[in-house]
N, C-alpha and C positions, 0 to 999 in steps of 0.2 A: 504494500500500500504506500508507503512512505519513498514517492520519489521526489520529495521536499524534503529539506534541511532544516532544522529548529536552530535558532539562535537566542537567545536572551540576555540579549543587552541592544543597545542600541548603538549600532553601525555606523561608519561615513554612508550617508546617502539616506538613511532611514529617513529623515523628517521629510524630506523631497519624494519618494517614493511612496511613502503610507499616505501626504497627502495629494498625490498626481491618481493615486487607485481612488479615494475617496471622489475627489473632484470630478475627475473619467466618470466614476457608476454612476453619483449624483446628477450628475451636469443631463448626461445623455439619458436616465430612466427616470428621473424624476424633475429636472428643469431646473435644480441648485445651479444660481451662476456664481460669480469669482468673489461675491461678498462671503457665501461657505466656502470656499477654498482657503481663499485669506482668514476665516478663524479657524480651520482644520490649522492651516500650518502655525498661527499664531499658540495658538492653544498647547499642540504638540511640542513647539519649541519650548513657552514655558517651562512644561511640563518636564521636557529634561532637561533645562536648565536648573532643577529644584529635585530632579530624580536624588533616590535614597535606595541604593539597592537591600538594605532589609527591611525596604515594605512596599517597592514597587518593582512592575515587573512588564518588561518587554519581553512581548514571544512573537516572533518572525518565521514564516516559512519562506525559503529560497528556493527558484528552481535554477541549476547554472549561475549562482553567486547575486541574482534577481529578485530581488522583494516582491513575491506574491501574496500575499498575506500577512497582515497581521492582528493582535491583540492585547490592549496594554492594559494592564491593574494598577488603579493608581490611587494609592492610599496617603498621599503626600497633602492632597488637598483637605482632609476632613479633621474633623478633630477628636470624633467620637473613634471606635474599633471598627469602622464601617472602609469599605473600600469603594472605588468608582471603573467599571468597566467600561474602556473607552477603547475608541479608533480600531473597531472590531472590522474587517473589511477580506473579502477572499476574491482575487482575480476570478475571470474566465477559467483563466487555463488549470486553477486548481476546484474550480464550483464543480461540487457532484463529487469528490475524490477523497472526503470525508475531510481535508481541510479544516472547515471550519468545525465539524465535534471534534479533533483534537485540538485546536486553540482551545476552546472549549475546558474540555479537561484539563488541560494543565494551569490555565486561569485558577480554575476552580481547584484544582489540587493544592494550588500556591497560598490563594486562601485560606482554607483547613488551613494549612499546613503552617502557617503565620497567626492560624486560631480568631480572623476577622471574624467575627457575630455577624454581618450583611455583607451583602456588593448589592451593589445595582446598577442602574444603565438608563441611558434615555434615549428614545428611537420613535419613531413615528409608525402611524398606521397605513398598514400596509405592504411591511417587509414580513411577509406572513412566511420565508423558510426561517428566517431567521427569527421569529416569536416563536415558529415551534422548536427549532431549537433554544432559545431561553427556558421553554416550559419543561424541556428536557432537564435541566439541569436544576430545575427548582425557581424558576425565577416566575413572581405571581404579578400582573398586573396591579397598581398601586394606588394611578394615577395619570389622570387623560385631561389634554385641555389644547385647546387652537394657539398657532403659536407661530411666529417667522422666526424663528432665533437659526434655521436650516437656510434661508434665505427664498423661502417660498412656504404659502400660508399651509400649515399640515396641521395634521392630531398630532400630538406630541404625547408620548408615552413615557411614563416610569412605571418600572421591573424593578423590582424588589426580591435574592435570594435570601431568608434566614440560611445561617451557617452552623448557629449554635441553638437550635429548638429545644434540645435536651442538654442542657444547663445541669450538671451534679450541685448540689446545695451540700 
């Protein structure tokens, strides 16, 4: 299955690539113009400019040394034990090839595994492989409201996973 590469960390080219995939899908299936591209990369840069690698986490799939994929955990921003899944995105040439259920998992393993009580996510209505995927993994709808913050007027969604249900007292 695995004729992609995992990387986790963030690359020369990562910020340019994660957001050229984002802007491509958006632009052309959904009508995002260059106002979402410009906060895809603004946002991502931030974000590792501030990265902490024991509590966030870049997972990249390569095909030929090429960023097709990726998925970032980013617990930098919150203050509570909660994490934020972001800049979730799978090329063409990896859709269908299980891709995205392993970003998936290892998101999710990273979590546990760092012991975060939530993640969540915010997405719009309408990317229905990828909500069922979220529903895979545990993640419940939370929270719905109209919104351009994508750069075009959508339902904007938060996904909500508990991580720690069964809390030992």
């Amino acid at each position: 299955m695995n004729e992609f590469k995992l990387t986790e960390e963030c690359i020369p080219g990562a910020i340019g690539r994660i957001t050229e995939l984002h802007a491509t899908y958006y632009s052309k299936n959904w009508g995002f113009g260059s106002l979402f591209e410009a906060k895809v990369s603004s946002e991502l840069s931030e974000f590792i400019c501030n990265y902490n690698d024991n509590q966030d986490r870049i997972f990249l799939l390569s095909i030929n040394e090429k960023i097709e994929a990726s998925i970032i955990v980013d617990r930098s921003s919150e203050k509570e034990n909660i994490a934020h899944l972001r800049w979730f995105i799978v090329s063409n040439k990896l859709k269908g090839k299980g891709a995205g259920n392993f970003l998936m998992q290892e998101a999710m393993k990273f979590c546990k595994e760092n012991s975060y009580d939530k993640i969540y996510l915010w997405t719009f209505k309408g990317l229905n492989t990828a909500k069922h995927l979220y529903g895979k993994y545990g993640f419940k709808l939370v929270n719905e409201r109209l919104g351009k913050q994508w750069s075009a007027l959508v339902t904007e969604q938060r996904f909500n996973a508990n991580l720690r249900l069964h809390k030992k007292t």
